[in-house]
PDB file of N, H, CA, C and O in Angstrom:
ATOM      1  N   UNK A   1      94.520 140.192 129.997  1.00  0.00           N
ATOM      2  CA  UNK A   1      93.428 139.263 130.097  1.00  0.00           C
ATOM      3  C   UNK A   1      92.829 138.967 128.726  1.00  0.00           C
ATOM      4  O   UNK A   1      92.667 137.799 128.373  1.00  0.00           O
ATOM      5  N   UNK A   2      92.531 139.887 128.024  1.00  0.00           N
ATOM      6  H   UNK A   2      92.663 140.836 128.311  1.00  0.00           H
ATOM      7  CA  UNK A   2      92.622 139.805 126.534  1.00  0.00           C
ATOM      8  C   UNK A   2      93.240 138.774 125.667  1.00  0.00           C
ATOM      9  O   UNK A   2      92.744 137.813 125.079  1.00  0.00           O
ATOM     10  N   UNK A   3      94.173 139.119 125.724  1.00  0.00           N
ATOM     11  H   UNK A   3      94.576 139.899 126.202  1.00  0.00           H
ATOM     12  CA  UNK A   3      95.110 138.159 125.409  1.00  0.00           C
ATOM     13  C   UNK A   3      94.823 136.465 125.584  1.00  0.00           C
ATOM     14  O   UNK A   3      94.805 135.540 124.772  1.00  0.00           O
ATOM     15  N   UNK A   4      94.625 136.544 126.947  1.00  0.00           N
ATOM     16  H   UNK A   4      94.639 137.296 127.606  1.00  0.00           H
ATOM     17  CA  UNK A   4      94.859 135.156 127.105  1.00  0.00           C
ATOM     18  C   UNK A   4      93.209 134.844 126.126  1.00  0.00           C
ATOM     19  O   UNK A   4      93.080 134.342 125.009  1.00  0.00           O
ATOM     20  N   UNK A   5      92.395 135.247 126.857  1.00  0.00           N
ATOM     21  H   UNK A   5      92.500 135.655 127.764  1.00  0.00           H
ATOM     22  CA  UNK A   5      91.361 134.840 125.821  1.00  0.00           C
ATOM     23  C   UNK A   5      91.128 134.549 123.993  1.00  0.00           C
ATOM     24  O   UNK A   5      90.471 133.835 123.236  1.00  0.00           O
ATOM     25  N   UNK A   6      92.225 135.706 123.956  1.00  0.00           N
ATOM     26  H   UNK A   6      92.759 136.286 124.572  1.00  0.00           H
ATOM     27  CA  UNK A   6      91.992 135.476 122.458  1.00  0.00           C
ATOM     28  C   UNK A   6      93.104 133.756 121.683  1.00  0.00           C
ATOM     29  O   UNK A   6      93.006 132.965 120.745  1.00  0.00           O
ATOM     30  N   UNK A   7      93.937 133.997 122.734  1.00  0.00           N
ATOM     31  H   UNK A   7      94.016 134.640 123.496  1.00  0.00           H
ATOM     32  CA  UNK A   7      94.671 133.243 122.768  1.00  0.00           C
ATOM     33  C   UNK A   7      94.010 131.037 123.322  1.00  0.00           C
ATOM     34  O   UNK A   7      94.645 129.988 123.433  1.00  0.00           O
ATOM     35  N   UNK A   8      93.010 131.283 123.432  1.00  0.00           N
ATOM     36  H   UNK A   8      92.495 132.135 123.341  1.00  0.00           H
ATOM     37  CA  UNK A   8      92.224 130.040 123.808  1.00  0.00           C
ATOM     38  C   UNK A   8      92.062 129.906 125.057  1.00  0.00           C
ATOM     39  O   UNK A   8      91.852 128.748 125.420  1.00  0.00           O
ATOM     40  N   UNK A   9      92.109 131.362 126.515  1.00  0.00           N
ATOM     41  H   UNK A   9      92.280 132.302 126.220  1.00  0.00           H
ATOM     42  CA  UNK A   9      91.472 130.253 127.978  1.00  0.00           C
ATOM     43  C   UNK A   9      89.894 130.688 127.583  1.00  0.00           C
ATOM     44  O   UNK A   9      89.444 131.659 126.973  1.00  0.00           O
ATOM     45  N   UNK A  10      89.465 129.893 128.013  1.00  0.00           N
ATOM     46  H   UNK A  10      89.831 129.105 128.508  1.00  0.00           H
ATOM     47  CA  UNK A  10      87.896 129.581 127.848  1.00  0.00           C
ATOM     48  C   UNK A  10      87.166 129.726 129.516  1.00  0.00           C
ATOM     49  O   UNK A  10      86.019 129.509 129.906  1.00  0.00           O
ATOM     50  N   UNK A  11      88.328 130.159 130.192  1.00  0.00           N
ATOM     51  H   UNK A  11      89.260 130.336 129.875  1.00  0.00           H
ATOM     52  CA  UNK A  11      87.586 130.434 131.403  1.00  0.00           C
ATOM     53  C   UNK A  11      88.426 131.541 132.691  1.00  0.00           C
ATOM     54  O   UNK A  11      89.329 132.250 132.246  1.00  0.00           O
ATOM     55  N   UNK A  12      88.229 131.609 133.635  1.00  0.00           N
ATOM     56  H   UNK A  12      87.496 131.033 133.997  1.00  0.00           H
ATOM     57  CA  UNK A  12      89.371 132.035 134.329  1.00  0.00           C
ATOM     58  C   UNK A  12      90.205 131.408 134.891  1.00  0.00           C
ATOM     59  O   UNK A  12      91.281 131.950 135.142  1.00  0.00           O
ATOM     60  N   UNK A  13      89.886 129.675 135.369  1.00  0.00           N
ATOM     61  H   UNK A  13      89.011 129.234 135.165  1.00  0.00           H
ATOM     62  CA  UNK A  13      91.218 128.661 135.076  1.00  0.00           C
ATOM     63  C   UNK A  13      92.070 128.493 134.476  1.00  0.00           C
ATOM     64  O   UNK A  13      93.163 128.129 134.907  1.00  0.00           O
ATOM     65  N   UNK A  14      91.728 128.766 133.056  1.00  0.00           N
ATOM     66  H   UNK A  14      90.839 129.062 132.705  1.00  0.00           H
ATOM     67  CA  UNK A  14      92.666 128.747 131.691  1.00  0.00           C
ATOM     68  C   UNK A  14      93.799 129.905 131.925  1.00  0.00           C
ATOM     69  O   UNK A  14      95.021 129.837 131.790  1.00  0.00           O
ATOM     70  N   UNK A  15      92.714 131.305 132.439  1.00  0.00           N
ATOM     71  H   UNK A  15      91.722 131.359 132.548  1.00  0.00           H
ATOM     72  CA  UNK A  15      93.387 131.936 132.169  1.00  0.00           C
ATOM     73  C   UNK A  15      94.683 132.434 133.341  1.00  0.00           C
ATOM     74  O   UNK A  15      95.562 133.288 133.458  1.00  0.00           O
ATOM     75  N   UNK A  16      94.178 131.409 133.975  1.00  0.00           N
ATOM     76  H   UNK A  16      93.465 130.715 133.881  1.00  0.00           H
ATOM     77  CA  UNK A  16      95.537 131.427 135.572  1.00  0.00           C
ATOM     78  C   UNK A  16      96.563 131.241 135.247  1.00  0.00           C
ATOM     79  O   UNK A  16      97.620 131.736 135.637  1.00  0.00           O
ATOM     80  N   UNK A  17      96.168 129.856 133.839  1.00  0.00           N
ATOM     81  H   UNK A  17      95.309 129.454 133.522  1.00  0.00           H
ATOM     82  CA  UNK A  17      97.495 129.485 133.263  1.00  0.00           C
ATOM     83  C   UNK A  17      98.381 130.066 132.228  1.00  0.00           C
ATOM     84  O   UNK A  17      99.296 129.537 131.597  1.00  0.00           O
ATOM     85  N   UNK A  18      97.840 131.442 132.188  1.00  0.00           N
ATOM     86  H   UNK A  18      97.097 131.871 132.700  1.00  0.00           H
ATOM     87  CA  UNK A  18      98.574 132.120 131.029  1.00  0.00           C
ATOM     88  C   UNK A  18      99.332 133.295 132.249  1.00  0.00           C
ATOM     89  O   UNK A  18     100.544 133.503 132.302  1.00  0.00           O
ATOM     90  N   UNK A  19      98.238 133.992 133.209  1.00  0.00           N
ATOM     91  H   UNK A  19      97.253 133.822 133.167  1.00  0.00           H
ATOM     92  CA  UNK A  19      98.305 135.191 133.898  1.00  0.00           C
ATOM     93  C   UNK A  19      98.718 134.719 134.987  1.00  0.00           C
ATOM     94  O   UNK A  19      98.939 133.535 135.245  1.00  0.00           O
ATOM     95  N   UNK A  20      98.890 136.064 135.982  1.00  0.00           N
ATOM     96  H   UNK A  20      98.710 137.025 135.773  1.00  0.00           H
ATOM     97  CA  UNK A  20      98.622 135.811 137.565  1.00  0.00           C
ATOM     98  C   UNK A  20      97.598 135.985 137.894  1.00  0.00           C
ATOM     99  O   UNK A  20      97.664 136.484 139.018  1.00  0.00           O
ATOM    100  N   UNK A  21      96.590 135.874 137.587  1.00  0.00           N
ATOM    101  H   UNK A  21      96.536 135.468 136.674  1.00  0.00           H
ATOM    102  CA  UNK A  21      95.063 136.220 137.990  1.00  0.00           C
ATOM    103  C   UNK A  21      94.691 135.330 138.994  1.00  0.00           C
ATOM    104  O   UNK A  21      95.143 134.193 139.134  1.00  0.00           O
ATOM    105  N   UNK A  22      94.027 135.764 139.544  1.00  0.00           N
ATOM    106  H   UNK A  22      93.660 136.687 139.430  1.00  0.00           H
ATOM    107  CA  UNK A  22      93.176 134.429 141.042  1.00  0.00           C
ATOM    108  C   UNK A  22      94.768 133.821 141.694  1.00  0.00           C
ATOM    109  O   UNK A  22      94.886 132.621 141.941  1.00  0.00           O
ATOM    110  N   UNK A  23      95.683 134.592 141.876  1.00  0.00           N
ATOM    111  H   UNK A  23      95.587 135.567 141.675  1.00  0.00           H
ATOM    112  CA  UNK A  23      96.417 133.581 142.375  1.00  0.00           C
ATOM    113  C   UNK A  23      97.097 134.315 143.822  1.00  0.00           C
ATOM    114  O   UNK A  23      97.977 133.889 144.570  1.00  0.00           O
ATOM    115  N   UNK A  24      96.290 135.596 143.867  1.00  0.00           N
ATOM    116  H   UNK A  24      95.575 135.941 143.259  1.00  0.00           H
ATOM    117  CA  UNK A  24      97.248 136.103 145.024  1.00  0.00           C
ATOM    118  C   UNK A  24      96.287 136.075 146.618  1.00  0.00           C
ATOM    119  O   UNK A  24      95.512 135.121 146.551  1.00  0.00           O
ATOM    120  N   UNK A  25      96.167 136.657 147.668  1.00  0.00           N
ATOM    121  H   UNK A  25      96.797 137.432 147.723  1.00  0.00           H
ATOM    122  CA  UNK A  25      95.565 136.233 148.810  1.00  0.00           C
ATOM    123  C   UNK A  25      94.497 135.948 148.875  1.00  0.00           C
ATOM    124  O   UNK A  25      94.159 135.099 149.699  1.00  0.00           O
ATOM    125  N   UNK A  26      93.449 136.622 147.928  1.00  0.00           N
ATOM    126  H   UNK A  26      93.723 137.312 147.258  1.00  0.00           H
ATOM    127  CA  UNK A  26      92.173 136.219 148.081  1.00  0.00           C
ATOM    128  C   UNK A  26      91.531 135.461 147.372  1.00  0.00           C
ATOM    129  O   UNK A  26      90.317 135.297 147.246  1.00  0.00           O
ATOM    130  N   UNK A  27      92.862 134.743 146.651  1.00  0.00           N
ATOM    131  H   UNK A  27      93.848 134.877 146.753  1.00  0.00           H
ATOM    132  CA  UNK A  27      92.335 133.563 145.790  1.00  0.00           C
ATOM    133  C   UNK A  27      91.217 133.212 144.321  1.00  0.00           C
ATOM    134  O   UNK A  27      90.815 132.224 143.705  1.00  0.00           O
ATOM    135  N   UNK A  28      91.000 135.347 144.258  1.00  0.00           N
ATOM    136  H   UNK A  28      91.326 136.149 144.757  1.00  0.00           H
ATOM    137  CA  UNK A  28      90.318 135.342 143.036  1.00  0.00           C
ATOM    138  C   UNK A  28      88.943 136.026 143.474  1.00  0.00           C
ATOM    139  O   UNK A  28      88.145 136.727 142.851  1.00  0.00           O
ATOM    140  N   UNK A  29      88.979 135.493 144.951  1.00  0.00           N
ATOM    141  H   UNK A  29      89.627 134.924 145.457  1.00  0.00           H
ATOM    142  CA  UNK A  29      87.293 136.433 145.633  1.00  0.00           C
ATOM    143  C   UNK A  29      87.070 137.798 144.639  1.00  0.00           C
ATOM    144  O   UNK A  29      86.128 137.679 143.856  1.00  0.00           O
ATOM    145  N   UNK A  30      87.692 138.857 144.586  1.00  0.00           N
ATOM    146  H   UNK A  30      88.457 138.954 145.221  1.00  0.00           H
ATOM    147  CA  UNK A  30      88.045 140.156 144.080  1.00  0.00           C
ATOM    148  C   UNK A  30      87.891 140.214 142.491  1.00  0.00           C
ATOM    149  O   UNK A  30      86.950 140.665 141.838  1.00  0.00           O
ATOM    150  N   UNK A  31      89.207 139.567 142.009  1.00  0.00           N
ATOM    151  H   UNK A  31      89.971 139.200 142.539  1.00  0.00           H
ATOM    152  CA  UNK A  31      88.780 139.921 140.478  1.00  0.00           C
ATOM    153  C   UNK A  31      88.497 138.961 140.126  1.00  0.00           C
ATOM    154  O   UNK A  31      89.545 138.776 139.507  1.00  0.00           O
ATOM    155  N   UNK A  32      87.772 137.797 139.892  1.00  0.00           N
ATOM    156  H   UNK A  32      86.921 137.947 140.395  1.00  0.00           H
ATOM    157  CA  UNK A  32      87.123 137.060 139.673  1.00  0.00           C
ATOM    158  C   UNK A  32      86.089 137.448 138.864  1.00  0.00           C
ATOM    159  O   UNK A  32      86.364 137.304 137.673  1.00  0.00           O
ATOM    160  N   UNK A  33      85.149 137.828 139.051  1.00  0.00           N
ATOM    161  H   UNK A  33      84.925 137.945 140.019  1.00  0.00           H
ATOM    162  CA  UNK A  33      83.899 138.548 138.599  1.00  0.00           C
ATOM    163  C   UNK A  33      84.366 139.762 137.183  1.00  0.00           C
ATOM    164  O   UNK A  33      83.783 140.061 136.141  1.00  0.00           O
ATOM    165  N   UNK A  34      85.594 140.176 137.760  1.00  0.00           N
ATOM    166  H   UNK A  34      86.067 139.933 138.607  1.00  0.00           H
ATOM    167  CA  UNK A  34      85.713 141.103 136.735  1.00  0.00           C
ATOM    168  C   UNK A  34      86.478 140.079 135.455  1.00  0.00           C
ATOM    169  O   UNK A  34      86.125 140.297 134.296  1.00  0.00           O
ATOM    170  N   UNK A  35      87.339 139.170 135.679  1.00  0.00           N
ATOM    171  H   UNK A  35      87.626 138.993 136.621  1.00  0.00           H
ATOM    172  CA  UNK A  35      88.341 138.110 135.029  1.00  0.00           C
ATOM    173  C   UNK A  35      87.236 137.551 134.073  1.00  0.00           C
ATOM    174  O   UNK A  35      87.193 137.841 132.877  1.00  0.00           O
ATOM    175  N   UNK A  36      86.296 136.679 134.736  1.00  0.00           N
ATOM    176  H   UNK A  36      86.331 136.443 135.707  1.00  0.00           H
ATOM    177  CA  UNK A  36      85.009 136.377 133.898  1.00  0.00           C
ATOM    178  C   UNK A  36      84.420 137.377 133.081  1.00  0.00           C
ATOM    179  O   UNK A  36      84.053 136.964 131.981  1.00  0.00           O
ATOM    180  N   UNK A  37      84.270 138.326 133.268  1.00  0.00           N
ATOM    181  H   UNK A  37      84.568 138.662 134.162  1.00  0.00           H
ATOM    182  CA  UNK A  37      83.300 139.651 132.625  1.00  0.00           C
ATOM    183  C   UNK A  37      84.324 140.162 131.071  1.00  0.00           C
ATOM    184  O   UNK A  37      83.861 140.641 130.037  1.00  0.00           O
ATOM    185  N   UNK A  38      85.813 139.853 131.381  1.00  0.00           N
ATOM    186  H   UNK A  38      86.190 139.464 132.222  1.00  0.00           H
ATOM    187  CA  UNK A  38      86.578 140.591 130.434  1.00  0.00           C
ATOM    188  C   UNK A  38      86.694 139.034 129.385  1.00  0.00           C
ATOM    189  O   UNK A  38      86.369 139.215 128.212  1.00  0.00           O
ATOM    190  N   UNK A  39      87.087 137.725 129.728  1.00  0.00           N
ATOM    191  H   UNK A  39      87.352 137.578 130.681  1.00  0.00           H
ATOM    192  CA  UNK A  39      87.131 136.959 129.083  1.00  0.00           C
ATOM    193  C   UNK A  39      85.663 136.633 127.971  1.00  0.00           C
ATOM    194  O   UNK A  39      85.821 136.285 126.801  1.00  0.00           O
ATOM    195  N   UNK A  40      84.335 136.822 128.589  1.00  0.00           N
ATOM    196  H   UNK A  40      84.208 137.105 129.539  1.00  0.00           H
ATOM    197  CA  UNK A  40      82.892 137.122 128.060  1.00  0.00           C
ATOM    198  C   UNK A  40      83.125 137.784 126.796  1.00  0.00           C
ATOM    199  O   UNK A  40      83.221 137.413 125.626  1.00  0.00           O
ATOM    200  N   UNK A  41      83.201 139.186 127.578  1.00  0.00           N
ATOM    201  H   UNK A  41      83.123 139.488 128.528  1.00  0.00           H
ATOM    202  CA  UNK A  41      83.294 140.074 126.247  1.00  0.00           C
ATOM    203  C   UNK A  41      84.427 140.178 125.099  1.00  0.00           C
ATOM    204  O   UNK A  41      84.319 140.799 124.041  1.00  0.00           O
ATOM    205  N   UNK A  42      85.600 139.389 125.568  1.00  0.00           N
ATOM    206  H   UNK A  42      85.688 138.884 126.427  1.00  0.00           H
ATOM    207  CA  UNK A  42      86.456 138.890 124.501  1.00  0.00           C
ATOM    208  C   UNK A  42      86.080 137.969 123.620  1.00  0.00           C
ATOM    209  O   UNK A  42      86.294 137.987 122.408  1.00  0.00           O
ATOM    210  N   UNK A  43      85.247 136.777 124.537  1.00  0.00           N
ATOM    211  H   UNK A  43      85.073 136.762 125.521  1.00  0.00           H
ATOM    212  CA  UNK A  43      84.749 135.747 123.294  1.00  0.00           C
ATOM    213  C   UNK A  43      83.418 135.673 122.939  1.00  0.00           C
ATOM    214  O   UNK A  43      82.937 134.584 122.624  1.00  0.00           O
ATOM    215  N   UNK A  44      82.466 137.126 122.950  1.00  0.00           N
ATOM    216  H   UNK A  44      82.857 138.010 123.206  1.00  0.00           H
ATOM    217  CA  UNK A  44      81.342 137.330 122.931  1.00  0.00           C
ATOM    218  C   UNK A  44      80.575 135.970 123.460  1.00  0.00           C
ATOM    219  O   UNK A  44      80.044 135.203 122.656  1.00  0.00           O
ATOM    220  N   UNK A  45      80.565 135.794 124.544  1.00  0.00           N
ATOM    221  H   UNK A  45      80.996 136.417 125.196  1.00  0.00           H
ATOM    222  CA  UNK A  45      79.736 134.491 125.139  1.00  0.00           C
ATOM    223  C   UNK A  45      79.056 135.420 126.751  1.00  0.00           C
ATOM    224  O   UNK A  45      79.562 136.403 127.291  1.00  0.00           O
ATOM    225  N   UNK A  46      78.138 134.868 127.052  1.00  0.00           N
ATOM    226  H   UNK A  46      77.726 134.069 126.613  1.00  0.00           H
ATOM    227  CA  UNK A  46      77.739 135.342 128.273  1.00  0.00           C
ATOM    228  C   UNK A  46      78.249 135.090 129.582  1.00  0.00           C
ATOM    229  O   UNK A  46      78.403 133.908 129.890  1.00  0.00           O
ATOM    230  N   UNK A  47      78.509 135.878 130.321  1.00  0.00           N
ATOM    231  H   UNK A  47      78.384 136.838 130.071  1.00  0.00           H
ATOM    232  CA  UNK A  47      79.368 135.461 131.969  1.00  0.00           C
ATOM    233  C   UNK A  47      79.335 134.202 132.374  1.00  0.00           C
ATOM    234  O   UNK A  47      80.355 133.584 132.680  1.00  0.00           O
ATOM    235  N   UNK A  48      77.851 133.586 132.419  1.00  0.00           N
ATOM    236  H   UNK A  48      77.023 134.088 132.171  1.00  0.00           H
ATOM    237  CA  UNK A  48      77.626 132.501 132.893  1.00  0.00           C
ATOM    238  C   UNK A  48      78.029 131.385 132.295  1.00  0.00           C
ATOM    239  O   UNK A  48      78.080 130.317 132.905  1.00  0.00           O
ATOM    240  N   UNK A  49      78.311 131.495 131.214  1.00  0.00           N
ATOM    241  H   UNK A  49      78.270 132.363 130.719  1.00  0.00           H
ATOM    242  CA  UNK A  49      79.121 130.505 130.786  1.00  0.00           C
ATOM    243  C   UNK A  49      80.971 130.121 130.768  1.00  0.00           C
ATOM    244  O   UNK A  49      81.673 129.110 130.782  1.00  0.00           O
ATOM    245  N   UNK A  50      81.107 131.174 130.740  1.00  0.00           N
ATOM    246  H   UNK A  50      80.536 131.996 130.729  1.00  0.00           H
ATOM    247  CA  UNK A  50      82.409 131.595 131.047  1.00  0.00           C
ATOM    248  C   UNK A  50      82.873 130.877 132.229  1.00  0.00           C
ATOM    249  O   UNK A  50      83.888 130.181 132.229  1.00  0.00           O
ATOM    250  N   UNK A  51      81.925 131.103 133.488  1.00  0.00           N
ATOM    251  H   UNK A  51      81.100 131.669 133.488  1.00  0.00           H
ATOM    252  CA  UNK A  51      82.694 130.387 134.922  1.00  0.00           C
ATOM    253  C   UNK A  51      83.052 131.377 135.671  1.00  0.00           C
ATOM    254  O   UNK A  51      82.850 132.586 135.550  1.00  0.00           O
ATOM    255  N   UNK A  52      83.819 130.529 136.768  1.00  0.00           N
ATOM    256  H   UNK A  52      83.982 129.548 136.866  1.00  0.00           H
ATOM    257  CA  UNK A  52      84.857 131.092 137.729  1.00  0.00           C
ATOM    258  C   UNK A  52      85.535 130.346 138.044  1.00  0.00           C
ATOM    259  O   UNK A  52      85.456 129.134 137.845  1.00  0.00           O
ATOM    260  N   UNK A  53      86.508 131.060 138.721  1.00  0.00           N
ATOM    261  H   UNK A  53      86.572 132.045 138.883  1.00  0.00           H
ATOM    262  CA  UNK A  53      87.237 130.323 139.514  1.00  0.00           C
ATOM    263  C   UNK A  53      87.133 128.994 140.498  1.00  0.00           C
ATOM    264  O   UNK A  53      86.270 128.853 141.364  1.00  0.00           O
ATOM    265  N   UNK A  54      87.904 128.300 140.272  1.00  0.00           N
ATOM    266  H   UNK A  54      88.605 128.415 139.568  1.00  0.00           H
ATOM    267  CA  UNK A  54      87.446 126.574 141.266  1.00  0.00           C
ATOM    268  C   UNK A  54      88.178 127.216 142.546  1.00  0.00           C
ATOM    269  O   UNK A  54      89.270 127.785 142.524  1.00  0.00           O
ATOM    270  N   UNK A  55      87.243 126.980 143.817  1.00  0.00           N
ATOM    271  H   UNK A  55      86.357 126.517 143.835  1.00  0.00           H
ATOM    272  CA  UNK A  55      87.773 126.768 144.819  1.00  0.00           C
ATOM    273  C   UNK A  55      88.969 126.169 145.644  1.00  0.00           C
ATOM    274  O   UNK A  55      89.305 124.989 145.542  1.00  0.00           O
ATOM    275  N   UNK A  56      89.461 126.897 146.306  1.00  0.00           N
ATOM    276  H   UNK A  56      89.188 127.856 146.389  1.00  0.00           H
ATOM    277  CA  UNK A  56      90.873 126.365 146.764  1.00  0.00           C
ATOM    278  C   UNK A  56      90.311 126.227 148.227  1.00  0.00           C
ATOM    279  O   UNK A  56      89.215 126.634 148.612  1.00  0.00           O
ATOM    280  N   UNK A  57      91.492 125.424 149.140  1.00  0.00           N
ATOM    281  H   UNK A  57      92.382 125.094 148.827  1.00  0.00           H
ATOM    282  CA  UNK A  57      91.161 124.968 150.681  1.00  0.00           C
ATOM    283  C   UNK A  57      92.551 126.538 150.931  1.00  0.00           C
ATOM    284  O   UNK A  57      93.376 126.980 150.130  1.00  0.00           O
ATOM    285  N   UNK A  58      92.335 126.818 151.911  1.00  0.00           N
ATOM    286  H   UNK A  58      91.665 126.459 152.561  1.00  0.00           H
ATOM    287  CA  UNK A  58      92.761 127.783 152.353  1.00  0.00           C
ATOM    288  C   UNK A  58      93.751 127.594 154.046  1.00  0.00           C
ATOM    289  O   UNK A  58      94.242 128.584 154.588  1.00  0.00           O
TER     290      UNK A  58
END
């Protein structure tokens, strides 16, 4: 997750597109919160800016 951040995702969308993150049954419900929290403290910015995950139809 690191990685991708340092590497330019700027969110946990970005970083779907590097990882498998948010992509398995629960669509990110789970690590979501933590995905945001590690990308934050990679690009010293605050959670809330960071994001989450965009909603999927299920």
């Amino acid at each position: 997750m690191r990685w991708a951040a340092a590497i330019g995702a700027n969110g946990p969308n970005q970083a779907k597109a590097y990882l498998r993150c948010g992509m398995g049954p629960c669509q990110g419900r789970l690590c979501g919160p933590t995905v945001a929290a590690v990308i934050a403290e990679t690009r010293s910015v605050p959670v809330e800016e960071v994001g989450h995950f965009r909603p999927r139809a299920l």
